[in-house]
mmCIF file of the N, C-alpha and C atoms, coordinates in Angstrom:
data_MODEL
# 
_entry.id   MODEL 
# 
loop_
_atom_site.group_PDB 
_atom_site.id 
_atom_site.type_symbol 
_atom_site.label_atom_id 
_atom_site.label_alt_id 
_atom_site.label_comp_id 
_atom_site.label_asym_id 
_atom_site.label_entity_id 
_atom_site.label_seq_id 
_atom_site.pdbx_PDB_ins_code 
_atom_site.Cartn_x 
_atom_site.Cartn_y 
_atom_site.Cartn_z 
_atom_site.occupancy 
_atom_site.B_iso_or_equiv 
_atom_site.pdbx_formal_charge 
_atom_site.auth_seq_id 
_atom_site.auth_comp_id 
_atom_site.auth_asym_id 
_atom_site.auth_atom_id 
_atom_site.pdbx_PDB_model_num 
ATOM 1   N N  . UNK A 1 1  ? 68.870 239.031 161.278 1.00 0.00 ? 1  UNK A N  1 
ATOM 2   C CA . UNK A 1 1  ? 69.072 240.373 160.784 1.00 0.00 ? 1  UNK A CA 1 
ATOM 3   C C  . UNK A 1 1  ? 69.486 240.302 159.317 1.00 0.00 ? 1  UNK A C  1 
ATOM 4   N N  . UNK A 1 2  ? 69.021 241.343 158.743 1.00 0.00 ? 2  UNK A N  1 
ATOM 5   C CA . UNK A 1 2  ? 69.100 240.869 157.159 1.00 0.00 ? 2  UNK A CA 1 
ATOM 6   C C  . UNK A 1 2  ? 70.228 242.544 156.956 1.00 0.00 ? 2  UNK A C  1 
ATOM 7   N N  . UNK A 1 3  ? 71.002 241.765 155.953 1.00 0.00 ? 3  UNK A N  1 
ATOM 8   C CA . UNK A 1 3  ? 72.175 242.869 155.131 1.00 0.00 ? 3  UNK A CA 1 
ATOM 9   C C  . UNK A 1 3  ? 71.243 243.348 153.741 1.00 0.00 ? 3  UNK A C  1 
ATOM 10  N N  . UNK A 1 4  ? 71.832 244.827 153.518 1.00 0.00 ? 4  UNK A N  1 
ATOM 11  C CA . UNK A 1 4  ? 71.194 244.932 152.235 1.00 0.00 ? 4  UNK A CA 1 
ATOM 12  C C  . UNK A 1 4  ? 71.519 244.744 151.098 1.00 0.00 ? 4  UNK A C  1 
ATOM 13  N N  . UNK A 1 5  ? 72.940 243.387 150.980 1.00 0.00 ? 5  UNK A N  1 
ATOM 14  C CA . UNK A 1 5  ? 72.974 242.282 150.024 1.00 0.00 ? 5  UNK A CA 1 
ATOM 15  C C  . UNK A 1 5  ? 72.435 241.385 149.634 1.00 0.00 ? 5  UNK A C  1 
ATOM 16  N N  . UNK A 1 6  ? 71.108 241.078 150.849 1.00 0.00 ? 6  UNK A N  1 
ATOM 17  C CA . UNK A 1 6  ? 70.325 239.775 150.772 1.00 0.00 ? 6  UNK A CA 1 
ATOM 18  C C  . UNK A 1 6  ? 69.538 239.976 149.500 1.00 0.00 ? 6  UNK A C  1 
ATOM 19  N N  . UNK A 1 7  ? 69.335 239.232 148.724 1.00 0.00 ? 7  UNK A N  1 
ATOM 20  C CA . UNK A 1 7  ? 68.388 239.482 147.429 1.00 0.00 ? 7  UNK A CA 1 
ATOM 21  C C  . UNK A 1 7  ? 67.248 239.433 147.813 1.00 0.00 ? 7  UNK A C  1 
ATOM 22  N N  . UNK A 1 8  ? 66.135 240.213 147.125 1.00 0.00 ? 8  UNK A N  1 
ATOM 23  C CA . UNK A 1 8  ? 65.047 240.927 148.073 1.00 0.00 ? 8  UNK A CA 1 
ATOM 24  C C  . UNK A 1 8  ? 64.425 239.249 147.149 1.00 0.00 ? 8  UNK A C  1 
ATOM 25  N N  . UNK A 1 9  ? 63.311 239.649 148.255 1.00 0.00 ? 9  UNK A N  1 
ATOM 26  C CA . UNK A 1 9  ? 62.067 237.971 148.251 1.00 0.00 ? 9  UNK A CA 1 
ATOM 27  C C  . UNK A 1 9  ? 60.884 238.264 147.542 1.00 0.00 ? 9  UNK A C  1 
ATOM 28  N N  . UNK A 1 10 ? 60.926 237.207 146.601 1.00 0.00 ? 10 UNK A N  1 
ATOM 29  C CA . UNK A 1 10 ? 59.771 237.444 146.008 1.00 0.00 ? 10 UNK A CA 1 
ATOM 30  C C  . UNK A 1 10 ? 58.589 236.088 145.980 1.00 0.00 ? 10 UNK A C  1 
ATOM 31  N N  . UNK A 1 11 ? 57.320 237.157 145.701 1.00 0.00 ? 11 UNK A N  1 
ATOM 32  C CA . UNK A 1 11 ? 55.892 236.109 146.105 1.00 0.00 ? 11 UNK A CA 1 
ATOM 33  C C  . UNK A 1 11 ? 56.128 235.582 145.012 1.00 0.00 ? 11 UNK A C  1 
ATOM 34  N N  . UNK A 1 12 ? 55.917 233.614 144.954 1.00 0.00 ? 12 UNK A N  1 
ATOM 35  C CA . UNK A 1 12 ? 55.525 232.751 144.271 1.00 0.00 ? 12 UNK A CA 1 
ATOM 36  C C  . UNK A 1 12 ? 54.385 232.412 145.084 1.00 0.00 ? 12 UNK A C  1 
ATOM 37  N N  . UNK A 1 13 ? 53.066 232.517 143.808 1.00 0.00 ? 13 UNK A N  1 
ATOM 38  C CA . UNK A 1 13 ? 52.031 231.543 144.100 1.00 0.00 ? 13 UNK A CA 1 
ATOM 39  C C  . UNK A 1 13 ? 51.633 230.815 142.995 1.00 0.00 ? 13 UNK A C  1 
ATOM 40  N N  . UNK A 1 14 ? 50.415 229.770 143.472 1.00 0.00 ? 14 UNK A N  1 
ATOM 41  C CA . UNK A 1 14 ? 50.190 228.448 142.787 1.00 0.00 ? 14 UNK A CA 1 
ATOM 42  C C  . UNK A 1 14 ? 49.559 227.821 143.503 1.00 0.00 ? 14 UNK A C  1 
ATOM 43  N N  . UNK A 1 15 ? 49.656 226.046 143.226 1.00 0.00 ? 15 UNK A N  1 
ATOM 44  C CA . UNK A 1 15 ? 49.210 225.133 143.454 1.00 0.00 ? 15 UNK A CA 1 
ATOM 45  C C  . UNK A 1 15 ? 49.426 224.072 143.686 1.00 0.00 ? 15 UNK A C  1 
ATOM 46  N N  . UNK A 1 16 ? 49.465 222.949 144.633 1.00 0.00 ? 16 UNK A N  1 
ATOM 47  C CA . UNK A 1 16 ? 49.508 221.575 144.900 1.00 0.00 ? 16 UNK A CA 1 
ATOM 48  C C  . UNK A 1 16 ? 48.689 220.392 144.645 1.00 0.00 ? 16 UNK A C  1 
ATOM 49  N N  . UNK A 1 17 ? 48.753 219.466 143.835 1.00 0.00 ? 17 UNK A N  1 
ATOM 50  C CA . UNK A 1 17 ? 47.742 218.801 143.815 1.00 0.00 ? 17 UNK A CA 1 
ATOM 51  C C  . UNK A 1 17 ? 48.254 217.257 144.744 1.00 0.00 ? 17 UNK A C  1 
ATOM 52  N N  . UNK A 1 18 ? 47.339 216.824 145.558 1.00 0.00 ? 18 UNK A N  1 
ATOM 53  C CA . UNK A 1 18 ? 48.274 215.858 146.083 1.00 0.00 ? 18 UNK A CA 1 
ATOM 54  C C  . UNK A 1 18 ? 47.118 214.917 146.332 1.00 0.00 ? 18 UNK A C  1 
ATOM 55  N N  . UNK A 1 19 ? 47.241 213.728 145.751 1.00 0.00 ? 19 UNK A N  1 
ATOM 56  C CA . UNK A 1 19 ? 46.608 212.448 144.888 1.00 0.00 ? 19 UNK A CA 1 
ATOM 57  C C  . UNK A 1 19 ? 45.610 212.976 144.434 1.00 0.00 ? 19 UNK A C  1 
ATOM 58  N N  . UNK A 1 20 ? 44.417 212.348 144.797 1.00 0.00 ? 20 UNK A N  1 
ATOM 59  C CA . UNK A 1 20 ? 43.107 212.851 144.047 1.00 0.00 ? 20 UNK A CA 1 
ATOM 60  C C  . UNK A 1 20 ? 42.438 214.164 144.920 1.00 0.00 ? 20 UNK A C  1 
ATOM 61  N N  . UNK A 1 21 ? 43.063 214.662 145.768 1.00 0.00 ? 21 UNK A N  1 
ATOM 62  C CA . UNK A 1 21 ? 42.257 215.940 146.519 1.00 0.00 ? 21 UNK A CA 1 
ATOM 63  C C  . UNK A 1 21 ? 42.297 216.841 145.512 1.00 0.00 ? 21 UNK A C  1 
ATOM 64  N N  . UNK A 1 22 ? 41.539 218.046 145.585 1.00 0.00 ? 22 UNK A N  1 
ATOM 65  C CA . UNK A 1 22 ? 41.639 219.445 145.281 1.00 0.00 ? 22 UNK A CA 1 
ATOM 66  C C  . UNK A 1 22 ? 42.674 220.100 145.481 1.00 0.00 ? 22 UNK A C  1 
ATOM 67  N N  . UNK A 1 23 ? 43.155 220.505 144.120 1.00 0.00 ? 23 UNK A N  1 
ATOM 68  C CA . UNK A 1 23 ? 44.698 221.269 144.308 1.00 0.00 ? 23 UNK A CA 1 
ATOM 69  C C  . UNK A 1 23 ? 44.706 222.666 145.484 1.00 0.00 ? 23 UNK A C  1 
ATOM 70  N N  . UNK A 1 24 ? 45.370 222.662 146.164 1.00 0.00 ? 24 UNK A N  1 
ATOM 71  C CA . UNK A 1 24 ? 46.024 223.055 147.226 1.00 0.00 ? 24 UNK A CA 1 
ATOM 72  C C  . UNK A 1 24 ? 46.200 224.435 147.459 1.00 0.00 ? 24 UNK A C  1 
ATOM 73  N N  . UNK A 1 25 ? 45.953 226.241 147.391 1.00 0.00 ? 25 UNK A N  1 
ATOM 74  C CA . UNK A 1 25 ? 46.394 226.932 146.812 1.00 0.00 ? 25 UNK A CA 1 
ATOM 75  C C  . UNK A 1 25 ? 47.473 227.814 147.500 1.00 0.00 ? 25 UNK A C  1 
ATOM 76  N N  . UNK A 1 26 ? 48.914 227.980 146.967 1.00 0.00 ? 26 UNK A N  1 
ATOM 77  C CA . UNK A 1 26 ? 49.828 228.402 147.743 1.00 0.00 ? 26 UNK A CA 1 
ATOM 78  C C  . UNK A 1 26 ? 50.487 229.714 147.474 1.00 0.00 ? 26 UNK A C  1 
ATOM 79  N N  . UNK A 1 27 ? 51.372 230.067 148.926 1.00 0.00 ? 27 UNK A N  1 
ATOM 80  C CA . UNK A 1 27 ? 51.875 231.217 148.746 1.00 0.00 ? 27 UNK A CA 1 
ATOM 81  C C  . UNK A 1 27 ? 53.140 231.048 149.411 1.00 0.00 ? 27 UNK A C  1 
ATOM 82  N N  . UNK A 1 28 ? 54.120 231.142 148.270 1.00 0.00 ? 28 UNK A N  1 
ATOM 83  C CA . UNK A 1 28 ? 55.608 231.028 149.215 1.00 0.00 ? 28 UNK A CA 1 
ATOM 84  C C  . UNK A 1 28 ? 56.424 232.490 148.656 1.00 0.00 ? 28 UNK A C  1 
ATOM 85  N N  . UNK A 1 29 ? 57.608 233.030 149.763 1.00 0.00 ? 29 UNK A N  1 
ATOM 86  C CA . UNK A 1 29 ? 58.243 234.208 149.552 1.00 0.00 ? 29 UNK A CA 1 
ATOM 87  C C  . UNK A 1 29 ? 59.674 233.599 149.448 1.00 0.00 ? 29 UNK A C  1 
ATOM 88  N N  . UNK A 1 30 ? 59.833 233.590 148.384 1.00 0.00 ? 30 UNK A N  1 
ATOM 89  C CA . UNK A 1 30 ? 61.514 233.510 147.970 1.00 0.00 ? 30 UNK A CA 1 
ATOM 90  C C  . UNK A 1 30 ? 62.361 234.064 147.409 1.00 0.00 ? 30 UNK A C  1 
ATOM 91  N N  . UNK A 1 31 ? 63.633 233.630 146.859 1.00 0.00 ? 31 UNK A N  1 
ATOM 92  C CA . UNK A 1 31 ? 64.575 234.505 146.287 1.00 0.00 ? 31 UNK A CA 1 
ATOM 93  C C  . UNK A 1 31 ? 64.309 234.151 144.571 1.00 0.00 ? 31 UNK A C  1 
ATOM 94  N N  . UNK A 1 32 ? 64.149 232.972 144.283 1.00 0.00 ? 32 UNK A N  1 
ATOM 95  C CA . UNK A 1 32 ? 63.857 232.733 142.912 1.00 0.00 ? 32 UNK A CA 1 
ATOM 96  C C  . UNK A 1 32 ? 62.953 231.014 142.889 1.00 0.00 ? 32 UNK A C  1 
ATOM 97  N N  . UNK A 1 33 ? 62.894 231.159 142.211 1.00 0.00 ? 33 UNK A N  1 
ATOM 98  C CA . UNK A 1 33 ? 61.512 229.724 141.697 1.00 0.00 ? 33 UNK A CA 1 
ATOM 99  C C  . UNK A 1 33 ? 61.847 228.474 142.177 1.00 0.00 ? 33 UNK A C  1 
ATOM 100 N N  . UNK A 1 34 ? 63.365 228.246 142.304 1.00 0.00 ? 34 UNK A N  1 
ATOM 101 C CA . UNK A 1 34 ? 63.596 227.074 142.359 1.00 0.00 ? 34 UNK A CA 1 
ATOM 102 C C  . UNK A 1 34 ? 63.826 226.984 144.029 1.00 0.00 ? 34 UNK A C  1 
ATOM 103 N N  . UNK A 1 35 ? 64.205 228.148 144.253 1.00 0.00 ? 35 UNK A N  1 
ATOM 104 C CA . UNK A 1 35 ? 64.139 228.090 146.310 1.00 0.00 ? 35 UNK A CA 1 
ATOM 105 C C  . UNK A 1 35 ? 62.398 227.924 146.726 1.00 0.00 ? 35 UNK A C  1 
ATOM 106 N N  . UNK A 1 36 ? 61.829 228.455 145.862 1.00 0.00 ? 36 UNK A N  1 
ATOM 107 C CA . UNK A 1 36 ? 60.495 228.212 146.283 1.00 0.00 ? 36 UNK A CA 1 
ATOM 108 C C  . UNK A 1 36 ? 59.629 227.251 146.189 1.00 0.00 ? 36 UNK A C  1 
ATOM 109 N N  . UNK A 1 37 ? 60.153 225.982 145.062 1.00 0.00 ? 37 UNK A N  1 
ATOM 110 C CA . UNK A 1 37 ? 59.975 224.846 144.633 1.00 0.00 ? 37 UNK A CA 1 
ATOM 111 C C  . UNK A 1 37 ? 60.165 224.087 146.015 1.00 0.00 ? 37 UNK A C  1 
ATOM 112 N N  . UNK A 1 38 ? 61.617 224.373 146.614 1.00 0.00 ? 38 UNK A N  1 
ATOM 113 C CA . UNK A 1 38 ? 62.185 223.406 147.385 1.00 0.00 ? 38 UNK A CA 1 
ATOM 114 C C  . UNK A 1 38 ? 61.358 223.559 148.466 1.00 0.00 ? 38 UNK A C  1 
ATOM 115 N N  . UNK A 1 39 ? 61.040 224.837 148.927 1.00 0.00 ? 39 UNK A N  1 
ATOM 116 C CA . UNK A 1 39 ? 60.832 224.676 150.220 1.00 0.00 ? 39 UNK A CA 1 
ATOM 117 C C  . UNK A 1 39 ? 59.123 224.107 150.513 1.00 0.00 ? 39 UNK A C  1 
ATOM 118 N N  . UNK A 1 40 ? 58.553 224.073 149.041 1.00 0.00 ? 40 UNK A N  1 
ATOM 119 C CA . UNK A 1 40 ? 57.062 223.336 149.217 1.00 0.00 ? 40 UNK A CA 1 
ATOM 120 C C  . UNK A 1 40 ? 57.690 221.741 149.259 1.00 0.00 ? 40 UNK A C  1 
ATOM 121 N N  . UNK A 1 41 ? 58.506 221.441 148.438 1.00 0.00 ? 41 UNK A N  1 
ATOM 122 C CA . UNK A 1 41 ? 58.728 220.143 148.812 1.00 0.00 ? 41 UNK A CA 1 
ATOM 123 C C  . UNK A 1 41 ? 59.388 219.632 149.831 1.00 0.00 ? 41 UNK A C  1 
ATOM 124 N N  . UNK A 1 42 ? 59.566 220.390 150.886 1.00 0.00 ? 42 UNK A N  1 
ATOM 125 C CA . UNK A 1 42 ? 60.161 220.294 152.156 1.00 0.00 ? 42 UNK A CA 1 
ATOM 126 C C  . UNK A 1 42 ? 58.666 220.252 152.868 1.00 0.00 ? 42 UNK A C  1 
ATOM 127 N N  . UNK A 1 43 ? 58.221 221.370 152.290 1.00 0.00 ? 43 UNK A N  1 
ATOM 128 C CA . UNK A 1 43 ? 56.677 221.068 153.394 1.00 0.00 ? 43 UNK A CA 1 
ATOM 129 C C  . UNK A 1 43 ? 55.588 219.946 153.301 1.00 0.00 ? 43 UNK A C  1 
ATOM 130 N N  . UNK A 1 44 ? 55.770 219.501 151.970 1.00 0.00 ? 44 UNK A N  1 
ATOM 131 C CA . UNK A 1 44 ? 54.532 218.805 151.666 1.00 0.00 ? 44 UNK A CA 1 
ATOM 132 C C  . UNK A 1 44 ? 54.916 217.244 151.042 1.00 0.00 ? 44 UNK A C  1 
ATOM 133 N N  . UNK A 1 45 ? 56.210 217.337 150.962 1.00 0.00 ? 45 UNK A N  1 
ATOM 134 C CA . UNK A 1 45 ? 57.347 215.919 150.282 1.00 0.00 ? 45 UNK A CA 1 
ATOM 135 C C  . UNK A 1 45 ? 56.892 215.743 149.029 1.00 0.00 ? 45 UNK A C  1 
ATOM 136 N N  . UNK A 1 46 ? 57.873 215.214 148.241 1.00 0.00 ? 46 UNK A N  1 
ATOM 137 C CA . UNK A 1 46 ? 57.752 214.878 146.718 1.00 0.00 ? 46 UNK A CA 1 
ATOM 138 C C  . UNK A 1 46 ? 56.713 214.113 146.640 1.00 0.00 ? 46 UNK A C  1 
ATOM 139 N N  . UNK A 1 47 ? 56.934 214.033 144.887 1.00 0.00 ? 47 UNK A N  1 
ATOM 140 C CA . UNK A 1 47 ? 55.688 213.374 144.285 1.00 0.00 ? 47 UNK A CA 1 
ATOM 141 C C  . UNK A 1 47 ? 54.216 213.810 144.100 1.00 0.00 ? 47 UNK A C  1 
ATOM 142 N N  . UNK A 1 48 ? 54.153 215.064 143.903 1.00 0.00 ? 48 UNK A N  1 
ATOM 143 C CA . UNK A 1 48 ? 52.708 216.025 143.621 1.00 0.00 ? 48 UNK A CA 1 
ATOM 144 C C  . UNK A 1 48 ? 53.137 216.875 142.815 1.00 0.00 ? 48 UNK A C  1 
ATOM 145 N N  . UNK A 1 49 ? 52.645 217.344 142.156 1.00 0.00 ? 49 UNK A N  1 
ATOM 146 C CA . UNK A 1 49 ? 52.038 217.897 141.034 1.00 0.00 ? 49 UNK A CA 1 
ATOM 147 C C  . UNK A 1 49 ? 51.861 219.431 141.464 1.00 0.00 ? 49 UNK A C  1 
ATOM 148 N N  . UNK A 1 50 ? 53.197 220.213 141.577 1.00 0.00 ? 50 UNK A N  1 
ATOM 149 C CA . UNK A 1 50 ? 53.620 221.588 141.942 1.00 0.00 ? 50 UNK A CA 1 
ATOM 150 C C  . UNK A 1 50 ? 53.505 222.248 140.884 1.00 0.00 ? 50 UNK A C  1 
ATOM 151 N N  . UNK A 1 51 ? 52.474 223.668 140.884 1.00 0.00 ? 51 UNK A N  1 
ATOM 152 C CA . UNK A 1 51 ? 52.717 224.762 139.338 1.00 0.00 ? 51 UNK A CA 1 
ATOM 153 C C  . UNK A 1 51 ? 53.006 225.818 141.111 1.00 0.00 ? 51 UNK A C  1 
ATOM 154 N N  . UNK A 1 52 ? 54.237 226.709 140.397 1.00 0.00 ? 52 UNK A N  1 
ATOM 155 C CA . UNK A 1 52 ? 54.286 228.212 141.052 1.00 0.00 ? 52 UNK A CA 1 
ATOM 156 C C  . UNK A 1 52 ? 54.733 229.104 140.051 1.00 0.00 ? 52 UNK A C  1 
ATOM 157 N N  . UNK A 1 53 ? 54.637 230.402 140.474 1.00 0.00 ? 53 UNK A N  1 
ATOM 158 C CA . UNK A 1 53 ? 54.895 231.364 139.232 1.00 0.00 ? 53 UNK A CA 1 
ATOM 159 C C  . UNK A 1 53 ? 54.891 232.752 140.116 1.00 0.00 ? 53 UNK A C  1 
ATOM 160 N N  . UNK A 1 54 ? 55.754 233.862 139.414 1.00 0.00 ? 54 UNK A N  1 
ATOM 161 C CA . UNK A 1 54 ? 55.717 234.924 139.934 1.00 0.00 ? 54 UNK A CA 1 
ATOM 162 C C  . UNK A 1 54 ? 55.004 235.716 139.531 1.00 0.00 ? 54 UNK A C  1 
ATOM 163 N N  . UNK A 1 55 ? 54.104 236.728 139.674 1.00 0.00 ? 55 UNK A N  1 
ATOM 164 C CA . UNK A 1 55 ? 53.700 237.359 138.706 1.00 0.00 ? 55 UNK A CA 1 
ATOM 165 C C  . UNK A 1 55 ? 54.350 238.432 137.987 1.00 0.00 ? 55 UNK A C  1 
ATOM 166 N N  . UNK A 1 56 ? 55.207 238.621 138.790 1.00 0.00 ? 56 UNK A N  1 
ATOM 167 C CA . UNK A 1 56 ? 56.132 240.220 137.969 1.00 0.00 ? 56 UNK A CA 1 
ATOM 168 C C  . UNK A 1 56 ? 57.090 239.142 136.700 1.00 0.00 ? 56 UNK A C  1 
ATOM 169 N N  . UNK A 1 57 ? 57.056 238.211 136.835 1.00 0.00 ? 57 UNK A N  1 
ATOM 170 C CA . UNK A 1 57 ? 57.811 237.287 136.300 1.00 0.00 ? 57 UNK A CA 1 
ATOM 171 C C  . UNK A 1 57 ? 56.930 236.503 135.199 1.00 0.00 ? 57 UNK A C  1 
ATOM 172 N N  . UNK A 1 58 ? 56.408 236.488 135.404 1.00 0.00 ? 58 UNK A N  1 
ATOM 173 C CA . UNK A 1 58 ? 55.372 235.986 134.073 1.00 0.00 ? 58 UNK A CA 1 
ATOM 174 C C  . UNK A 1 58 ? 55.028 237.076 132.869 1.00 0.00 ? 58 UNK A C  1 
ATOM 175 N N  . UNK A 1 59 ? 54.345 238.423 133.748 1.00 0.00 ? 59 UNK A N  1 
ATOM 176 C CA . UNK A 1 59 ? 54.255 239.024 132.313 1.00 0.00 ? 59 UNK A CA 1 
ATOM 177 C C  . UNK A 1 59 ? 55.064 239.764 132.057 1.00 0.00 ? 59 UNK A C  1 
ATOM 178 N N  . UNK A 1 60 ? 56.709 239.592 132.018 1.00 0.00 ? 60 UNK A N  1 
ATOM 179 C CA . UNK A 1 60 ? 58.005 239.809 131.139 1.00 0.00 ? 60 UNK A CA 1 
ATOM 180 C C  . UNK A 1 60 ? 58.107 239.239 130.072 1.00 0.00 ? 60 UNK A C  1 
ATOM 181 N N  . UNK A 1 61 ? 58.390 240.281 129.546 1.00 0.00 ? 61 UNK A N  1 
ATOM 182 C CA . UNK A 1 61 ? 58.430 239.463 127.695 1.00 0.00 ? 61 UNK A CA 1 
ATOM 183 C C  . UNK A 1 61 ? 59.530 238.654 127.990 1.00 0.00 ? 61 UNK A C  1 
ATOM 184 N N  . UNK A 1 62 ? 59.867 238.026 127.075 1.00 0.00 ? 62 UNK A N  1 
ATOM 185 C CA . UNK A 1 62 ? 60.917 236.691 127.299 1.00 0.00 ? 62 UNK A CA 1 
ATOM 186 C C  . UNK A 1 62 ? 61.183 236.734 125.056 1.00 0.00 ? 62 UNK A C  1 
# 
């Protein structure tokens, strides 16, 4: 059951490349980039070649 303190989830997608296959194309729902980092490297284990990105988050000026 979720409180409406939980910080709302947001889509990261991207890509995996893992050795010489065809990069991978993904979709994870998280709270911020780096929870969404982790939990591909929970699924797929280190050592590949992870791009993710948000899109509401990308085209913010910075």
């Amino acid at each position: 059951m979720s409180s409406n303190s939980d910080p709302p989830l947001k889509e990261y997608i991207g890509e995996i490349e893992i050795g010489d296959d065809p990069p991978v194309p993904l979709s994870v729902w998280a709270v911020n980039a780096s929870t969404a980092y982790h939990m591909v490297v929970q699924q797929y284990g280190e050592g590949h070649v992870i791009s993710l990105w948000n899109e509401d988050e990308a085209n913010t000026v910075r």
